[in-house]
VOBA-1610 file (N, C-alpha, C; in pm, whole numbers, padded with zeros to 5 digits, always signed):
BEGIN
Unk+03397+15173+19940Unk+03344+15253+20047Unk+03262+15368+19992Unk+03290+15430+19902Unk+03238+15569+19884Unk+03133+15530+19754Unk+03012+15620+19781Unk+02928+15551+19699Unk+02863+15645+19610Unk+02915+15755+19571Unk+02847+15828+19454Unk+02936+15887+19380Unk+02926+15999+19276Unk+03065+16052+19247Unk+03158+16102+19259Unk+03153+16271+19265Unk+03219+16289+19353Unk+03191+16375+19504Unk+03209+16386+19621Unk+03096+16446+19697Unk+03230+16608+19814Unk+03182+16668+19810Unk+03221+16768+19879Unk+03244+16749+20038Unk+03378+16772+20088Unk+03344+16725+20223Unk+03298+16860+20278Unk+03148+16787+20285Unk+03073+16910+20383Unk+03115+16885+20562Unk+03210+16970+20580Unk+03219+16996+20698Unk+03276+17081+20753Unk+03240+17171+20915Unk+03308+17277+20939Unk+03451+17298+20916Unk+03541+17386+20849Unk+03671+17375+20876Unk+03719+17357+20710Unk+03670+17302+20657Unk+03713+17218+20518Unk+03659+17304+20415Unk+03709+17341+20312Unk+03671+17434+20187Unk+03531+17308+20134Unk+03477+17380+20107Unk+03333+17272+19974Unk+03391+17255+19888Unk+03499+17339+19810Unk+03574+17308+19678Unk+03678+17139+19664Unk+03681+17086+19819Unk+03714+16967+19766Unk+03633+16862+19786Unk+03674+16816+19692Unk+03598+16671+19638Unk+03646+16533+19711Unk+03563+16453+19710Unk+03595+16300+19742Unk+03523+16175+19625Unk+03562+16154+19554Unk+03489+16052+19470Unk+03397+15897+19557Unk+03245+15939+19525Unk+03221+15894+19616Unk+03043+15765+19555Unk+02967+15779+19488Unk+02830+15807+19515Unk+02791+15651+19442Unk+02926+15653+19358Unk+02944+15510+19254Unk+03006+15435+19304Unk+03024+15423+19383Unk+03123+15281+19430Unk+03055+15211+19474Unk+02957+15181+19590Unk+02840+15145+19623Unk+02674+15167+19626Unk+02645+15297+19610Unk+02483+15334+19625Unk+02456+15301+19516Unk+02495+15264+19417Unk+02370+15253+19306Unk+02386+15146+19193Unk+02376+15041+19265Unk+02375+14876+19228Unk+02224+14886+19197Unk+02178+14884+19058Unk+02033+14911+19050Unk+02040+14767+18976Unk+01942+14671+19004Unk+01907+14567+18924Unk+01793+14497+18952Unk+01702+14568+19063Unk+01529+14505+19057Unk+01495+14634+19169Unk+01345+14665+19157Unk+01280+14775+19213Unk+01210+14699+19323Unk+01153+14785+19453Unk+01054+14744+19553Unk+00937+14861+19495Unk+00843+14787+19463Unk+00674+14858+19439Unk+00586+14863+19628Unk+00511+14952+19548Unk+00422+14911+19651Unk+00470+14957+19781Unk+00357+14990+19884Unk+00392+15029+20022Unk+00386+14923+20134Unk+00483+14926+20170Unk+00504+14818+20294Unk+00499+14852+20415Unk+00477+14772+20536Unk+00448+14799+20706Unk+00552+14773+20729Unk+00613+14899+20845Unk+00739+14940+20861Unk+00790+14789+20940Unk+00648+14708+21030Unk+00696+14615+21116Unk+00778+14480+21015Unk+00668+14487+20893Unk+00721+14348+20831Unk+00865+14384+20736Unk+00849+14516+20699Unk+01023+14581+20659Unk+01101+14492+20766Unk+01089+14575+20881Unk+01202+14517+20976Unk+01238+14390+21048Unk+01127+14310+21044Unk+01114+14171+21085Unk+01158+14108+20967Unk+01167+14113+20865Unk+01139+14015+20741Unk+01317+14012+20761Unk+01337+13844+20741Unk+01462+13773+20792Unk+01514+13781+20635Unk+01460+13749+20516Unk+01502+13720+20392Unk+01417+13831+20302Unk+01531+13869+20197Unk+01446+13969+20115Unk+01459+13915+19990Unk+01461+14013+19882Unk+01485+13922+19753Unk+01658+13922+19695Unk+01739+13940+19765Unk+01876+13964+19705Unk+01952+13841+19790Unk+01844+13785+19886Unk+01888+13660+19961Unk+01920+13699+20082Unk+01943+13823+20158Unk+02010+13866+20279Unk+01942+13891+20369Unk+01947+13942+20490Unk+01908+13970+20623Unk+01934+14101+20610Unk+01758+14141+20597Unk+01821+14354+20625Unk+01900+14354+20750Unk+02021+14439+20704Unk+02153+14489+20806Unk+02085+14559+20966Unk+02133+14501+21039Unk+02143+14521+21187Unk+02123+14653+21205Unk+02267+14735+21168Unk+02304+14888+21169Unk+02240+14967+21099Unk+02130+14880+20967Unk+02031+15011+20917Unk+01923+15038+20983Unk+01881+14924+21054Unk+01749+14877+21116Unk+01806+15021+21252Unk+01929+15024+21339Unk+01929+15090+21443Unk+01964+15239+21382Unk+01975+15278+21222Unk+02013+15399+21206Unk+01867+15450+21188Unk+01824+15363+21145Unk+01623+15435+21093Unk+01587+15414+21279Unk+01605+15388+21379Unk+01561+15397+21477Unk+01587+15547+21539Unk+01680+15581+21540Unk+01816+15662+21575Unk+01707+15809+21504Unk+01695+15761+21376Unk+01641+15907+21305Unk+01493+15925+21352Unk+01392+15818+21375Unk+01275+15859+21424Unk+01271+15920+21577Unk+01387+15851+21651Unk+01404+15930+21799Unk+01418+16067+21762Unk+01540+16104+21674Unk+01581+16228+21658Unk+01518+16339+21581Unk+01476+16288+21470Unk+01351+16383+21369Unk+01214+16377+21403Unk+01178+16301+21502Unk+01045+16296+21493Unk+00924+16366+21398Unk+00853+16486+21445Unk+00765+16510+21326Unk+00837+16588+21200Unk+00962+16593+21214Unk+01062+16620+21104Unk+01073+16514+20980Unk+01101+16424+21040Unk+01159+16275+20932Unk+01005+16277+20836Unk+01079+16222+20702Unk+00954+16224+20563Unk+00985+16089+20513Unk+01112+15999+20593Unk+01148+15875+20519Unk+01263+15858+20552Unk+01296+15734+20567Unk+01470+15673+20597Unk+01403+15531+20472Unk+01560+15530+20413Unk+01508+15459+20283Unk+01683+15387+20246Unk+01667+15229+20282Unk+01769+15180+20276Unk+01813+15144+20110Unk+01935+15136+20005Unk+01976+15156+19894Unk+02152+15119+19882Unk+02132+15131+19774Unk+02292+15058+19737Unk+02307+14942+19706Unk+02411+14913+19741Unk+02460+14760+19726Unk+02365+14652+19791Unk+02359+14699+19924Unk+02268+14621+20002Unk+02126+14568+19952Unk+02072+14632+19851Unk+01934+14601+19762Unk+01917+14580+19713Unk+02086+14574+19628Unk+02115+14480+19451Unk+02169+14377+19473Unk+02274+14393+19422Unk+02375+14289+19370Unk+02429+14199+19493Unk+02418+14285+19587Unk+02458+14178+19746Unk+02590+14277+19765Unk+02599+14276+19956Unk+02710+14291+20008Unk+02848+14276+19931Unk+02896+14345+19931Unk+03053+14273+19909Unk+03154+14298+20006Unk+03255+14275+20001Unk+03339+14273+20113Unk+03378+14399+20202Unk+03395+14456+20114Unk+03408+14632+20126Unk+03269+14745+20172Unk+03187+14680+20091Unk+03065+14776+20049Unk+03030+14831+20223Unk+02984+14945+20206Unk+02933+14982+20338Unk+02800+15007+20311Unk+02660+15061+20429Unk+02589+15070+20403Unk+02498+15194+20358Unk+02445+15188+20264Unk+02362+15361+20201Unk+02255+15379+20278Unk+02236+15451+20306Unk+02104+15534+20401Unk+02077+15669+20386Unk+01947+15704+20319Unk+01899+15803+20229Unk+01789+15844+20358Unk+01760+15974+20473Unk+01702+16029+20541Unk+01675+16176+20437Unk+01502+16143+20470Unk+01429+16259+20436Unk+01379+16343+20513Unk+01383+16478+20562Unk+01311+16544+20593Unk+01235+16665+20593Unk+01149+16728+20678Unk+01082+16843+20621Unk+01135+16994+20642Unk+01238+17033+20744Unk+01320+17126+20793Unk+01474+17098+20767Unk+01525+17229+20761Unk+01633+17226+20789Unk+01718+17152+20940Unk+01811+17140+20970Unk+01906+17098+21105Unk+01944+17185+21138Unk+01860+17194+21292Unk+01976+17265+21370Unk+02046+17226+21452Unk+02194+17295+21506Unk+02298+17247+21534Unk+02298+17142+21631Unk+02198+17161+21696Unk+02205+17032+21846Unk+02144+16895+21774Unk+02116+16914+21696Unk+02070+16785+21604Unk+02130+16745+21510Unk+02237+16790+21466Unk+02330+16777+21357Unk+02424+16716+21480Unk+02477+16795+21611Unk+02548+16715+21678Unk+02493+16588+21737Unk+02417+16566+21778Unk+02357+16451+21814Unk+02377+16359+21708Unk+02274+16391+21593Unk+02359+16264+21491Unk+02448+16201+21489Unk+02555+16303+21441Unk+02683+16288+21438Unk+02719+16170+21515Unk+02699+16177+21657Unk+02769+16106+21754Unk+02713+15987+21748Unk+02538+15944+21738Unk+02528+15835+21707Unk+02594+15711+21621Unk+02592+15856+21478Unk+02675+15755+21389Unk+02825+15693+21403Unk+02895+15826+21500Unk+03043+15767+21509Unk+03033+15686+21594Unk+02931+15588+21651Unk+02923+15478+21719Unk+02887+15372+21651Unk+02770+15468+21572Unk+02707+15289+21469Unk+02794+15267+21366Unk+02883+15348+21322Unk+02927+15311+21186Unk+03083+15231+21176Unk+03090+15120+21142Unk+03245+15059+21153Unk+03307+15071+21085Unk+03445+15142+21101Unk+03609+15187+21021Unk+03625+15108+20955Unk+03678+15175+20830Unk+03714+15089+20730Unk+03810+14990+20758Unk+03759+14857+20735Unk+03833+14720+20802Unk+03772+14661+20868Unk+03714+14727+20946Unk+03653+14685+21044Unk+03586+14519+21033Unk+03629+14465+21126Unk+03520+14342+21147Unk+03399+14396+21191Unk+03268+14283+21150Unk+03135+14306+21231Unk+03061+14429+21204Unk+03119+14523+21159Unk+03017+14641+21144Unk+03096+14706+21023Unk+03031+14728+20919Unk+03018+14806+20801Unk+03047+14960+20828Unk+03108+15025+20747Unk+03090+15159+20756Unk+02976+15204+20686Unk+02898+15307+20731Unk+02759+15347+20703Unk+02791+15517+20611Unk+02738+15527+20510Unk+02716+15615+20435Unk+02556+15685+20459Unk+02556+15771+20555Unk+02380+15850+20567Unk+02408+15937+20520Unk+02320+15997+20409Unk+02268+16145+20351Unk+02139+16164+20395Unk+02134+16301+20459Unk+02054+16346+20477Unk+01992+16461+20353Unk+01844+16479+20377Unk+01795+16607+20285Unk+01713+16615+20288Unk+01669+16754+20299Unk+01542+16838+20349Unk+01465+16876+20185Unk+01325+16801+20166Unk+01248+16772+20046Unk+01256+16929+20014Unk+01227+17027+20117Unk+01190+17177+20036Unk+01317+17227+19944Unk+01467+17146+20001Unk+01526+17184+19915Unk+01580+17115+19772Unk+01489+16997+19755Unk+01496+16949+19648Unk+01316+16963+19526Unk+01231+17007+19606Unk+01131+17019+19535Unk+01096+17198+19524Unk+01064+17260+19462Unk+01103+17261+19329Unk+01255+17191+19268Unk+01267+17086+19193Unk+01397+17065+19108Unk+01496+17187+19136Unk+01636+17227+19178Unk+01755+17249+19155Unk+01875+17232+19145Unk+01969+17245+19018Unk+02085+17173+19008Unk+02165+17272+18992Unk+02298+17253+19088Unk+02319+17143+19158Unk+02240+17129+19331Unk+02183+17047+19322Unk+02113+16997+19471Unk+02200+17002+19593Unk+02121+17059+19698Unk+02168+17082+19783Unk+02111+16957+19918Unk+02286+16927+19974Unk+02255+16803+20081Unk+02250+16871+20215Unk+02145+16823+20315Unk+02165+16909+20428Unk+02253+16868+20509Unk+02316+16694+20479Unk+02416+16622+20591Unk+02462+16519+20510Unk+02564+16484+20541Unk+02639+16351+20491Unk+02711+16308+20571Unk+02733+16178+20621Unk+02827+16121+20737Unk+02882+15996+20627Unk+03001+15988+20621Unk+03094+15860+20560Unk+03227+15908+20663Unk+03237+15716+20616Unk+03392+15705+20706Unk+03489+15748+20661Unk+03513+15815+20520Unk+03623+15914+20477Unk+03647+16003+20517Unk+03542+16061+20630Unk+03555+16198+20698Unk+03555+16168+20857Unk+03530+16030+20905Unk+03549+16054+21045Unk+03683+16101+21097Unk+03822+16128+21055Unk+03919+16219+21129Unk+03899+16309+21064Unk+03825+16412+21042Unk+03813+16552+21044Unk+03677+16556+21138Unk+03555+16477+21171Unk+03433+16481+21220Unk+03508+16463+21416Unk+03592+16343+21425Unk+03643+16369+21582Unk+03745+16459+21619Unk+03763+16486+21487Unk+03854+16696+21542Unk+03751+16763+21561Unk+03646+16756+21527Unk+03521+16867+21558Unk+03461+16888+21484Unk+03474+16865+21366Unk+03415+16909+21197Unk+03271+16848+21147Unk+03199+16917+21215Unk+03021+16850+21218Unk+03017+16849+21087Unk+02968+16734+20966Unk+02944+16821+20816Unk+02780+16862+20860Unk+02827+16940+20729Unk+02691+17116+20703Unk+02637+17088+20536Unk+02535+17194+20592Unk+02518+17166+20463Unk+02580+17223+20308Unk+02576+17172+20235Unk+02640+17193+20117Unk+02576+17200+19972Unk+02594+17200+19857Unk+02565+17228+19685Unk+02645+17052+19685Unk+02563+16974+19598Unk+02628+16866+19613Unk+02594+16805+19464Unk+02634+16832+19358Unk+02600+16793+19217Unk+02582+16612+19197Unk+02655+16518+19269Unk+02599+16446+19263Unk+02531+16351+19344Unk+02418+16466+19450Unk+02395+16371+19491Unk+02193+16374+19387Unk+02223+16417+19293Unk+02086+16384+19169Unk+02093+16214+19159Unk+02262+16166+19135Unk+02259+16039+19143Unk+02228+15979+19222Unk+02244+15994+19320Unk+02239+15942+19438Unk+02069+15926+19495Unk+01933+16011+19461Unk+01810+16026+19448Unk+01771+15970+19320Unk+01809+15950+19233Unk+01789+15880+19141Unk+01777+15757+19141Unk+01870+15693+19189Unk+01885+15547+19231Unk+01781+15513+19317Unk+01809+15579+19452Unk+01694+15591+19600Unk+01558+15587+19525Unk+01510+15676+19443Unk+01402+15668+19377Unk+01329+15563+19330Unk+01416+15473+19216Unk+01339+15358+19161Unk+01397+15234+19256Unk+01506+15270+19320Unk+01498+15134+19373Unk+01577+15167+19543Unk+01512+15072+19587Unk+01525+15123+19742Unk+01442+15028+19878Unk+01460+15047+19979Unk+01357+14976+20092Unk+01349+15065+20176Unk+01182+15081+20182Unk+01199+15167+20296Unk+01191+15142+20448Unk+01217+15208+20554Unk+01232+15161+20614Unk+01114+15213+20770Unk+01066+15334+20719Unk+00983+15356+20772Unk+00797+15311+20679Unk+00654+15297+20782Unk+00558+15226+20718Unk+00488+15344+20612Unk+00451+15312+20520Unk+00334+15348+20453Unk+00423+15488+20366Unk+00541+15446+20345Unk+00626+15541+20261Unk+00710+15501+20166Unk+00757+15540+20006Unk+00807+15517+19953Unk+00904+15629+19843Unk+01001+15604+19849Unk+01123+15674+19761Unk+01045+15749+19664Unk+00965+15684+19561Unk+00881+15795+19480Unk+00803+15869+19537Unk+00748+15815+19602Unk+00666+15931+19720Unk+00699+16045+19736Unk+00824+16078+19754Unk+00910+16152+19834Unk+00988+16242+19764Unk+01046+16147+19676Unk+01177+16232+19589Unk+01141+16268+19416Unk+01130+16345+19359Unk+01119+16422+19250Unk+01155+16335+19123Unk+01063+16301+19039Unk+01121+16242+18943Unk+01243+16307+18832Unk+01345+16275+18824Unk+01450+16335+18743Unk+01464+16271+18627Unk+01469+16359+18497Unk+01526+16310+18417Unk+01665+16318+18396Unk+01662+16219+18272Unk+01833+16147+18267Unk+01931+16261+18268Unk+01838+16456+18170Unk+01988+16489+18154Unk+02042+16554+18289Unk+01935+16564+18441Unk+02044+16597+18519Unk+02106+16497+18623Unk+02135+16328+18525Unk+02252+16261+18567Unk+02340+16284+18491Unk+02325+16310+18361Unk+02404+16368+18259Unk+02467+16507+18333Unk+02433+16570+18382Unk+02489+16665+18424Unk+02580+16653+18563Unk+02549+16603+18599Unk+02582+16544+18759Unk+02719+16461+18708Unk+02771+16388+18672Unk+02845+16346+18550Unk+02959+16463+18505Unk+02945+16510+18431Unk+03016+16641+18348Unk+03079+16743+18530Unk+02977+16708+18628Unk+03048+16832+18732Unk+03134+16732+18769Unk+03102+16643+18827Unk+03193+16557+18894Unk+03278+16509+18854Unk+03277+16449+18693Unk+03420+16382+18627Unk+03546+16424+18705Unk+03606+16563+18687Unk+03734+16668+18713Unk+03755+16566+18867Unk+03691+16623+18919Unk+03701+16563+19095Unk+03706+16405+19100Unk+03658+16321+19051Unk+03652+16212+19073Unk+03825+16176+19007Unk+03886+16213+18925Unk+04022+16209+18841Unk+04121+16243+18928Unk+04127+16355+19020Unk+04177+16394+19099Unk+04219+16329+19232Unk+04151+16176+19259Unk+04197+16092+19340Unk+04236+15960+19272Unk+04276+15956+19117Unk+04311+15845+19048Unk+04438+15802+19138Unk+04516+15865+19225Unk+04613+15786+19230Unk+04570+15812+19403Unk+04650+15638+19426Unk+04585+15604+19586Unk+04438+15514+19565Unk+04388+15581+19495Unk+04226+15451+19493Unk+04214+15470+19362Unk+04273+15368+19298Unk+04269+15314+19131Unk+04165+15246+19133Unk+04163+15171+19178Unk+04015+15049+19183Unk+03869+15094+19190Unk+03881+15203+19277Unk+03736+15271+19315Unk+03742+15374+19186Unk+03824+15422+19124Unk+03820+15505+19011Unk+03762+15491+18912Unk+03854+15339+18876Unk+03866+15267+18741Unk+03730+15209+18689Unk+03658+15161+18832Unk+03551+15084+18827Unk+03447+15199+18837Unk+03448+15343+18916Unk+03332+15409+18863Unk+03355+15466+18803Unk+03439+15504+18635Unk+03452+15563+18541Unk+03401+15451+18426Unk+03402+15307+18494Unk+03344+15210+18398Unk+03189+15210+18384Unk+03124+15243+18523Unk+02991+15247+18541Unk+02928+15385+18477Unk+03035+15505+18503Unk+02944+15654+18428Unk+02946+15570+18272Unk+03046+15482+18198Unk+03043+15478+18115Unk+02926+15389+18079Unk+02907+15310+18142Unk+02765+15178+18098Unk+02637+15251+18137Unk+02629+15362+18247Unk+02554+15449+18281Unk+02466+15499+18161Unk+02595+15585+18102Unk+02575+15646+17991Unk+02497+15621+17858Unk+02540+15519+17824Unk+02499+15412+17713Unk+02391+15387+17757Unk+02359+15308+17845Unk+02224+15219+17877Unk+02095+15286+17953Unk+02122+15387+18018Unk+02061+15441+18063Unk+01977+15442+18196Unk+02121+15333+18281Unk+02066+15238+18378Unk+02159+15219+18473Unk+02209+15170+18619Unk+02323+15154+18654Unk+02291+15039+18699Unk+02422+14954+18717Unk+02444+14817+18781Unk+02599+14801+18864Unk+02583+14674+18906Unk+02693+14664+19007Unk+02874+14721+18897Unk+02924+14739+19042Unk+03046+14735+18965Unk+03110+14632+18880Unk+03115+14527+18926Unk+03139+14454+18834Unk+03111+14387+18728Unk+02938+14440+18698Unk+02919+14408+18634Unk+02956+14489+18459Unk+02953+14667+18520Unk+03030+14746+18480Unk+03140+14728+18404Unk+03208+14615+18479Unk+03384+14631+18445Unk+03398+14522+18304Unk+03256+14404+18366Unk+03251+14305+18200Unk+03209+14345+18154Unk+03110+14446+18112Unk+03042+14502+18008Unk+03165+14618+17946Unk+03226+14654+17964Unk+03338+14763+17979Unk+03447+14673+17882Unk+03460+14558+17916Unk+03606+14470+17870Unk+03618+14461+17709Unk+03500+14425+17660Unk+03532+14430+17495Unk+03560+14550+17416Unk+03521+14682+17518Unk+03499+14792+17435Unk+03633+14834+17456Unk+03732+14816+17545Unk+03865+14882+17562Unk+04005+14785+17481Unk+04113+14882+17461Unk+04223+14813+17424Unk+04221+14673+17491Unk+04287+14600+17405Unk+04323+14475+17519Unk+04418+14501+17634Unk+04521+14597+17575Unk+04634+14635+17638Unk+04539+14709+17797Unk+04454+14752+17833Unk+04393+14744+17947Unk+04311+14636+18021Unk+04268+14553+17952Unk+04184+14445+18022Unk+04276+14446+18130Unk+04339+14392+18168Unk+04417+14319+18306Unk+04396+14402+18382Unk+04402+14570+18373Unk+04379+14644+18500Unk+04221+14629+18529Unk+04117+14619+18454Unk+03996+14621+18474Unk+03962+14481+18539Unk+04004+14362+18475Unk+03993+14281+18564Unk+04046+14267+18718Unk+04172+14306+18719Unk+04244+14307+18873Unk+04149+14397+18960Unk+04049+14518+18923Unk+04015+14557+18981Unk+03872+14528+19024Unk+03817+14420+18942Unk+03717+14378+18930Unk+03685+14274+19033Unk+03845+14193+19031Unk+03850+14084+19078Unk+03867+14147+19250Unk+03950+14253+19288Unk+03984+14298+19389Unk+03836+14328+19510Unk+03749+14401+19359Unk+03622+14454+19481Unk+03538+14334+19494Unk+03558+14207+19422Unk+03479+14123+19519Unk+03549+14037+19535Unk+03673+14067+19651Unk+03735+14008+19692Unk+03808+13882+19666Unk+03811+13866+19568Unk+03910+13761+19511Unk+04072+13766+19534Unk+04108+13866+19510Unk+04226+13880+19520Unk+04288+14069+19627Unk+04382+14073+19581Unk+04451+14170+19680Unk+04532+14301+19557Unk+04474+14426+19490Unk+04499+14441+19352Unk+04622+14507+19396Unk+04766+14535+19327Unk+04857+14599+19333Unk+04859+14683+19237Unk+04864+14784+19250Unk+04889+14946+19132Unk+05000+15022+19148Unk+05089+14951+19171Unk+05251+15040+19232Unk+05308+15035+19064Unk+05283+14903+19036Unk+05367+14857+18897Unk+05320+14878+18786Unk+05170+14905+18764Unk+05169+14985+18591Unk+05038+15105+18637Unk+05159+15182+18660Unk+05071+15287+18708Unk+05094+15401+18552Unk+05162+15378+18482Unk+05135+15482+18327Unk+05062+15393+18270Unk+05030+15224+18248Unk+04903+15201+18175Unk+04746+15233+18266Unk+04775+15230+18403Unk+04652+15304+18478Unk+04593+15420+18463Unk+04686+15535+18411Unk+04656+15649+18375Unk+04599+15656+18239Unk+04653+15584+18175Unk+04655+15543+17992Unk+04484+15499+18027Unk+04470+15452+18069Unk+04326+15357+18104Unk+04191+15429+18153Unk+04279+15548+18264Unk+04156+15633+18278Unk+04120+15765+18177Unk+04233+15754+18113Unk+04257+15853+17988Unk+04126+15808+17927Unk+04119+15667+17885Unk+04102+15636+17768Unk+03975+15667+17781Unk+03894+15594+17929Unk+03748+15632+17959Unk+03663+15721+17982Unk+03812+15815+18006Unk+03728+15925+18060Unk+03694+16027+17904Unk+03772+15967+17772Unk+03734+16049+17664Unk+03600+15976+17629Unk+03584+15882+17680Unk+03446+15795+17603Unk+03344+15836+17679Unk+03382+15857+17800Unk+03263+15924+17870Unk+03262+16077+17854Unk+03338+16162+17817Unk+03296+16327+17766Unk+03251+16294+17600Unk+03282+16196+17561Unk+03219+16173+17401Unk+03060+16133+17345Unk+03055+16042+17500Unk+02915+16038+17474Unk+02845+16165+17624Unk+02885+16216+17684Unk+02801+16319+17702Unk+02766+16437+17602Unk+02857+16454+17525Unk+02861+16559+17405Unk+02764+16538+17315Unk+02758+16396+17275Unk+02657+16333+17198Unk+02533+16361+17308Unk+02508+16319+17407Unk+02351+16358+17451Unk+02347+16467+17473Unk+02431+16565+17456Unk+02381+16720+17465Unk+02321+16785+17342Unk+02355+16704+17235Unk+02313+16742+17107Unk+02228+16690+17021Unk+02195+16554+17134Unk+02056+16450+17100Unk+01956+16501+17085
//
């Protein structure tokens, strides 16, 4: 579900100081780019793309949703994630990256809101995906500042605090660099005659490297309860790192397998096997080699950030 690292629940009521591990689990399955500017009609008509699928129903009505609502505001709605790589998986929900030229004000932040707690389906859900939209206003990402500031985020980790009342706001959001990074080279857009580079700031690597180093702490902090979503994006900062590139989770988790004890393979596979649905993973029963495991990665990933700080 959660698709970057770790993300702040921006919303009324809730401190910014906590975290949700989030930005890697789904948004940033990078494994072929869209060039070139496309007509918003043949975006949305086109039945087959290149990952084999049918652009999603619910992105097609969330980029509708934002041109009603932003009108000469909106700079881009730009579909990403899973959905553009590696393919759906069972879990995956959908990424939706909204650009615009102003800040939100409140009657439009509520309005959103409510759309989405209609379009977006609960985790489980049959028939409708839960939808991950970030919003962000270009003036506050151009000039470059880190940590970047998000003007909105809607995920289904926060809809019971959002139908108590808790509109999210805006927030300091360190990784969502990753999260524009990805959107950047690879992405669909969804409105005509616009594209992700267009739009979003070219970044270099060291502020994913940095984005990384804030988030690690927070993303550790929900190791127990979602092992799988952990395990597997502490495997990806790690192939991240190295390669200089991101790919699906699982692909993560085999590239990951030779480099660890053996005495961990089995959790990396169970969890591998779990997010594309193969199986059903249990973590009740070696939950000190689970810890042992994120130990182990998480020193390989402060080992080689140390090393690119001194590259």
């Amino acid at each position: 579900m959660l698709s970057g690292f770790c993300r702040p629940l921006a919303v009324v009521g809730i401190s910014a100081g906590i975290d949700r591990c989030f930005l890697w689990e789904s948004a940033g399955e990078i494994m072929a780019g869209t060039e070139g500017h496309q007509d918003k009609t043949e975006v949305l008509q086109m039945e087959e793309w290149r990952c084999g699928e049918k652009l999603p129903g619910q992105a097609v009505r969330v980029s509708a949703v934002a041109e009603e609502l932003f009108r000469s505001m909106l700079d881009g709605v730009f579909l990403f994630g899973s959905a553009t790589l590696g393919g759906l998986r069972p879990e995956s929900d959908l990424d939706l990256l909204i650009l615009i030229r102003d800040r939100m004000p409140p009657e439009l932040r509520n309005s959103l809101t409510a759309h989405l707690l209609a379009l977006s389906g609960r985790v489980g859900e049959r028939g409708k995906r839960p939808l991950e939209v970030t919003v962000v206003d270009r003036n506050a990402i151009q000039p470059w500042r880190f940590p970047p500031e998000c003007e909105y985020q809607y995920g289904e980790w926060l809809r019971r605090n959002i139908e108590a009342g808790n509109v999210p706001q805006r927030c300091r959001m360190p990784d969502l660099a990753v999260l524009l990074w990805q959107a950047r080279a690879h992405s669909v857009p969804l409105i005509p005659g616009v594209t992700a580079a267009d739009r979003i700031p070219f970044l270099a690597f060291g502020e994913i490297c940095k984005a990384i180093r804030h988030t690690l702490p927070g993303l550790l902090s929900w190791l127990k309860g979602d092992e799988r979503n952990v395990i597997l994006t502490l495997c990806r900062m790690w192939f991240t790192l190295e390669t200089g590139t991101v790919c699906p989770k699982d692909a993560a988790a085999d590239w990951v397998l030779p480099r660890i004890p053996a005495e961990y393979a089995f959790l990396v596979r169970m969890a591998c096997s779990a997010y594309l649905g193969q199986c059903r993973d249990d973590w009740s029963i070696p939950e000190k080699e689970t810890f042992s495991l994120a130990d182990f990665l998480c020193r390989r990933i402060e080992r080689e950030l140390d090393r690119k700080a001194f590259s």
